[in-house]
N, C-alpha and C positions, 0 to 999 in steps of 0.2 A: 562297618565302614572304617572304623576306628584302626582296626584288627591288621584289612589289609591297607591301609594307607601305610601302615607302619612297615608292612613286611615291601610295601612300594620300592618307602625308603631303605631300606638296605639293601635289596637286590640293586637298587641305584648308584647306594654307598659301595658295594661289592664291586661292581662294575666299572667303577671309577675306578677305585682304587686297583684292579687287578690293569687296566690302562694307562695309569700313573707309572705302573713299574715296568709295563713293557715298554714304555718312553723312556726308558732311563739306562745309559749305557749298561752293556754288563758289569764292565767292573765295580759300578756303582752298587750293586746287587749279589757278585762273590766274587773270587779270587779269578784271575785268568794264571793261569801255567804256561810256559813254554817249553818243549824239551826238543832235541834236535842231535847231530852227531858232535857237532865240535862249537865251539864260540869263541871269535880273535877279541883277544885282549888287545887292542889296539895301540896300549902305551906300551905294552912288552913288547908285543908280538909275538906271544905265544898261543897257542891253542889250549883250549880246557876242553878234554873231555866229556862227553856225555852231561851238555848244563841243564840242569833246571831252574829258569825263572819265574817268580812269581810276581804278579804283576796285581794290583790296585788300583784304582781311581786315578789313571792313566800315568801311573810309574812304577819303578822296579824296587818290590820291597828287598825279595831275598833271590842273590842268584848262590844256589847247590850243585853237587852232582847228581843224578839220579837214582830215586832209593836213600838218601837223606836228604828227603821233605816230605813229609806228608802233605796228601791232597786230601783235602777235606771234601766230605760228600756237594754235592752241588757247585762243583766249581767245574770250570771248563779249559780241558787240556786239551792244547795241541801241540800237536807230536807232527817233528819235519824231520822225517828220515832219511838220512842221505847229506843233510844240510848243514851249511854253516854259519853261525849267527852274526848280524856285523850291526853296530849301531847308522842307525838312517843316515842315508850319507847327504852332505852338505855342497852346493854350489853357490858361490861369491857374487858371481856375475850372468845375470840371467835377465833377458827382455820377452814378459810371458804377452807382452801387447800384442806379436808379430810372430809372422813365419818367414823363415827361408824357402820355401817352396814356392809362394806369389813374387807375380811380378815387382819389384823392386819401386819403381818409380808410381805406379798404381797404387799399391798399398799407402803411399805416403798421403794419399784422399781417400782411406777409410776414417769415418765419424769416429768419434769418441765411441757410441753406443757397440761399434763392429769392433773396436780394437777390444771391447770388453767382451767381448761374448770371444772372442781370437783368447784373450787372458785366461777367463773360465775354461777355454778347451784345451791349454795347454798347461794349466795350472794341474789340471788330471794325470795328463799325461806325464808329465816330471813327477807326480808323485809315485804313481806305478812304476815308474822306473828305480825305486828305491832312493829316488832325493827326499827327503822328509824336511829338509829345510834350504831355502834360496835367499840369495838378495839381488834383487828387481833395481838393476841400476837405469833408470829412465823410463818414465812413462807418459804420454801424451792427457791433458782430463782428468788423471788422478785413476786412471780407469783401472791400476791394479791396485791401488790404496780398494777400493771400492769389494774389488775379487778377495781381497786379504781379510777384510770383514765380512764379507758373506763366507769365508771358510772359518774363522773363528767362531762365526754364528752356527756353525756347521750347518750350513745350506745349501752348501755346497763341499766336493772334496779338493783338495790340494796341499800342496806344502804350507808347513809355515813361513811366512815373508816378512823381510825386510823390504819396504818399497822405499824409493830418493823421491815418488814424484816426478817434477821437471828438472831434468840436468842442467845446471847454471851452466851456462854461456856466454863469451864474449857475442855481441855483433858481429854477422856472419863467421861465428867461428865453427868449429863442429860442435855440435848439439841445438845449432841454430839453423832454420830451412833457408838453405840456399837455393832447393831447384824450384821454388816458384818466379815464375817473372815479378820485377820491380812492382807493376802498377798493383800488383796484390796484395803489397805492403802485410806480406808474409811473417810474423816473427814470432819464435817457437816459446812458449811459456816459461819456461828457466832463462832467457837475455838478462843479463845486468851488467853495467862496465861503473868500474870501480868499485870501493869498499862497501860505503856505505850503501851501494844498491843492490850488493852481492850477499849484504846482511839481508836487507830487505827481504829479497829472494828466495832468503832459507830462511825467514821467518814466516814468508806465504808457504812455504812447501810443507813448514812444522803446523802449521796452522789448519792447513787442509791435510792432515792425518798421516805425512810421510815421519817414517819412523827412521830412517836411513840419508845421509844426503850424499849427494854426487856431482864435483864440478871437473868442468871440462879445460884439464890446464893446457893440454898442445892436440895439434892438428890431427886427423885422425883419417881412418881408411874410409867412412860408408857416408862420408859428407863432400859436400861439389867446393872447391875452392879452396880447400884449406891442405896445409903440407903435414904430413903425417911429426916431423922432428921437430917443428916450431913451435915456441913456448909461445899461447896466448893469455892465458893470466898473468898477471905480476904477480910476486910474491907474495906483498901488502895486499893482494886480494881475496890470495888461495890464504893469506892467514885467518882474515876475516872471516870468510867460512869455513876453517876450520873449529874458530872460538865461536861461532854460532852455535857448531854443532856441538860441542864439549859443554858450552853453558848448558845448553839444554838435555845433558847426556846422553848424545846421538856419536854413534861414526860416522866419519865421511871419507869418502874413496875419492880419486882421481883418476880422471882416465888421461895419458900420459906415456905418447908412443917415447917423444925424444926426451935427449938427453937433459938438456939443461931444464926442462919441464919436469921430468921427474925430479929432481934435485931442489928444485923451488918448492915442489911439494910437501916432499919430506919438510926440508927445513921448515916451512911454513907449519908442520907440524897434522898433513894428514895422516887417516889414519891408513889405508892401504890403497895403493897404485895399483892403478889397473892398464894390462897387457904389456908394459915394460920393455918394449920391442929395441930400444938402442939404450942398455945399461954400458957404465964403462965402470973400472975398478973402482973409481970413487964414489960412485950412486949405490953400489953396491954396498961398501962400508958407509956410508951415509944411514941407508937404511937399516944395517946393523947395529949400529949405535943409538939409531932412534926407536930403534924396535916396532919399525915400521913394517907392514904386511903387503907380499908382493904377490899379485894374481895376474898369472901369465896364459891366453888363450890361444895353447898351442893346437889344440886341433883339428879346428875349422879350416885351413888353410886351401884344402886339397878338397871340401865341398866347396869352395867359394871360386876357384878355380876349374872345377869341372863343370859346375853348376851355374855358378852366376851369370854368364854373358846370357844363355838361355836364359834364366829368368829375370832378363832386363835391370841388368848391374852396368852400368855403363863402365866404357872403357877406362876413363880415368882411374875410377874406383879397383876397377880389377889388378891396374898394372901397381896402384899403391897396396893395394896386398902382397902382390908377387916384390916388394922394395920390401916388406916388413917380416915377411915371414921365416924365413933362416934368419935374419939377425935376433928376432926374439925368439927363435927356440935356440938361438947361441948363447941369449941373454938366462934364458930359463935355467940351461946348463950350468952359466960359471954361479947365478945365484945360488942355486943349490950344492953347490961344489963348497961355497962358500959359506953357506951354516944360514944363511936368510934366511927368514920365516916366510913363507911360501903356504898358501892357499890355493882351492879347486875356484878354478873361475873362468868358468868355460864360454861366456856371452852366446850360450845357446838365443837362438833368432837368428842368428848369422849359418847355421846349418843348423834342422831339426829340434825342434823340443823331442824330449824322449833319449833320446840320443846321448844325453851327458856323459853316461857310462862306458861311452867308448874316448872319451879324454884320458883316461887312466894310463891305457898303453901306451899314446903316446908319449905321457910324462915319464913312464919308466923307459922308452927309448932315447930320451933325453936327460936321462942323466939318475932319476929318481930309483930306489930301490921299490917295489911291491908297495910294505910296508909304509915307508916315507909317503908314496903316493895317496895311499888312504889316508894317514894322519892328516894328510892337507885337506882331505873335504870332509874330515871329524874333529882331531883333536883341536887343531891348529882354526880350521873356521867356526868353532866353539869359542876358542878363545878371541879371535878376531871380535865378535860378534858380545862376548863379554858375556857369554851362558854359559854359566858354572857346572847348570845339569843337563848340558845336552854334548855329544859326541863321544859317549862311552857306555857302555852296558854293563853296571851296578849300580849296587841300592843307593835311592834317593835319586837316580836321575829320571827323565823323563820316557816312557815306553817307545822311543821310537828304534824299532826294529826292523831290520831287512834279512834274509835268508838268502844263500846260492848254493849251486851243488857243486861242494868239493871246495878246495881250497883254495882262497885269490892269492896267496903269498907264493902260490907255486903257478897258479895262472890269473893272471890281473883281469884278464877279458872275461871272467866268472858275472863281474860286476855290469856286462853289459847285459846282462839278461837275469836278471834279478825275480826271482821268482814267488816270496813272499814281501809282503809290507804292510807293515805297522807303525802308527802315529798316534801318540797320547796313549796307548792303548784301544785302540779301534782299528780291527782288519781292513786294508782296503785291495789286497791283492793275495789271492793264495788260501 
């Protein structure tokens, strides 16, 4: 009895342990390889030849050419022939709560529990398209704070996130519900007027888990009552949330179509404006001087115009898009003409998740080179974001990797069909 208790125990002990390791990523267990045709050096802009990477406990030790590096027995290489490597690309502005496809005015009475399971299915989706990292400017409930944890938990797949939480708000301003009737005493979880309730506000959003903050300094297009150029915070307020979010080492974005709204931002010391739709020459040197980060969502305009009235976009809403949209892709133009720091910030929700990847062309038809175009959803929303090792492919950065076939610097639209992806070092397409 003695004899086989013993041998119980180690077929036990065996068993365990050969289970332990199949839980355990690969790279945690040997090297992963990559090899492929070409890979853009995205700070040059040139290509390398024939790369091999080698890849660790989900980052890049050694990138070679192929044929100097040995692959040692039990490691696993994959080989993308035809391909060209591009570090995971980066979007600014992104609401994973919601579709463009549903009714407009409906959607606004799904539960918290629907806008999360809406998060989880499009948190997928953006990541197969090659975004490996977003930042979630607004969410209702916290409900993508929630999806960002259950992806770090890996429980689920998607990008890495930045969520704001509830976008601070004036009263009735946009990012506050206007279309419920009065007796419903309606009011959207980011409201606070004045400073000190604007602190408050980012200190509830820091508190329940947002890693990101977002207020809403002028009128905007997808809210009932308010004017897309009208400054609604005071300065004194966008400052206060500004020093909330630097105390507690976060960035905070604005969203900020007009003029004098963007301008109060800056100075107030955010850290990048969002959609920028009436810049004039001095918001522009504004920005440059303050080393402020500009994300302009040029290319929703023409799903939101073919699409929207069908999917119950009310008229007011539509005709303040068709007011914003040539003057911010005018806006997008002179900033980048002018040396701005420009980020990919596409406010996917307002057309298709998935979809990111066709913003590219229009930014190079407005103005951007190929190249310039990526940098803004690698190099530049890396640094926005204050990650040292993420938006480049060499040693020490993090494994997020995408592949297309053939070269984007010679066709940008490469990147709307992205055909491998990788995150941390973990396959999730391809």
């Amino acid at each position: 009895m003695r004899h086989t208790s013993s041998l119980s125990r180690l077929s036990y002990l065996s068993v365990s342990l050969t289970l332990s390791a199949a839980m355990l990523p690969f790279s945690a267990l040997a090297a992963t390889f990559i090899s492929a045709d070409a890979l853009l050096d995205v700070r040059s802009g040139k290509l390398i030849d024939s790369p091999l990477l080698k890849i660790e406990e989900g980052r890049i030790v050694e990138l070679a050419t192929q044929g100097k590096l040995d692959i040692p027995a039990g490691s696993e290489l994959i080989e993308l022939k035809g391909k060209t490597l591009l570090p995971g690309l980066m979007d600014m502005h992104v609401h994973l709560g919601s579709d463009a496809e549903d009714n407009f005015l409906e959607s606004m009475n799904y539960s918290i529990p629907r806008q999360t399971v809406k998060a989880v299915k499009n948190a997928k989706k953006t990541l197969e398209a090659g975004f490996t990292t977003v930042r979630d400017l607004g969410d209702a409930g916290y409900s993508v704070i929630a999806v960002r944890d259950g992806i770090n938990a890996g429980e689920i797949p998607g990008p890495r996130i930045w969520s704001a939480g509830h976008a601070l708000s004036i009263t009735g301003g946009h990012c506050d519900d206007n279309f419920s009737a009065p007796e419903m005493h309606s009011v959207a979880g980011g409201v606070a007027d004045g400073p000190w309730a604007v602190r408050a506000k980012a200190r509830e959003n820091i508190k329940y888990g947002a890693n990101t903050l977002k207020i809403c300094a002028t009128g905007g297009v997808f809210s009932k009552g308010t004017k897309v150029g009208v400054q609604q915070y005071t300065e004194d307020e966008l400052r206060a949330a500004a020093e909330e979010a630097h105390q507690r080492g976060l960035i905070i974005a604005a969203h900020a179509h007009g003029t004098n709204g963007i301008k109060a931002a800056i100075r107030a010391g955010i850290d990048s404006v969002e959609h920028c739709s009436f810049l004039d020459d001095e918001a522009i040197k504004l920005a440059i001087k303050n080393g402020t980060y500009l994300s302009c969502d040029i290319y929703n305009t023409e799903y939101t115009l073919a699409f929207g009235a069908a999917n119950g976009v009310p008229e007011e809403n539509i005709n303040k898009e068709k007011q914003v949209s040539q003057a911010q892709r005018d806006s997008f133009r002179k900033a980048t003409k002018a040396g701005a720091k420009m980020v990919f910030g596409s406010d996917a929700a307002i057309y298709p998740h998935g979809d990111n990847g066709k913003q590219f062309a229009t930014m190079v038809q407005f103005g951007m080179t190929p190249l310039q175009a990526i940098q803004a959803a690698t190099l530049t929303s890396a640094a926005l974001l204050k990650q040292q090792d993420l938006g480049e492919l060499k040693p020490g950065f993090l494994a997020d990797i995408i592949a297309v076939d053939g070269n984007p610097l010679d066709n940008i639209r490469l990147l709307e069909n992205v055909s491998f992806v990788m995150k941390d070092g973990k396959v999730f397409k391809g």
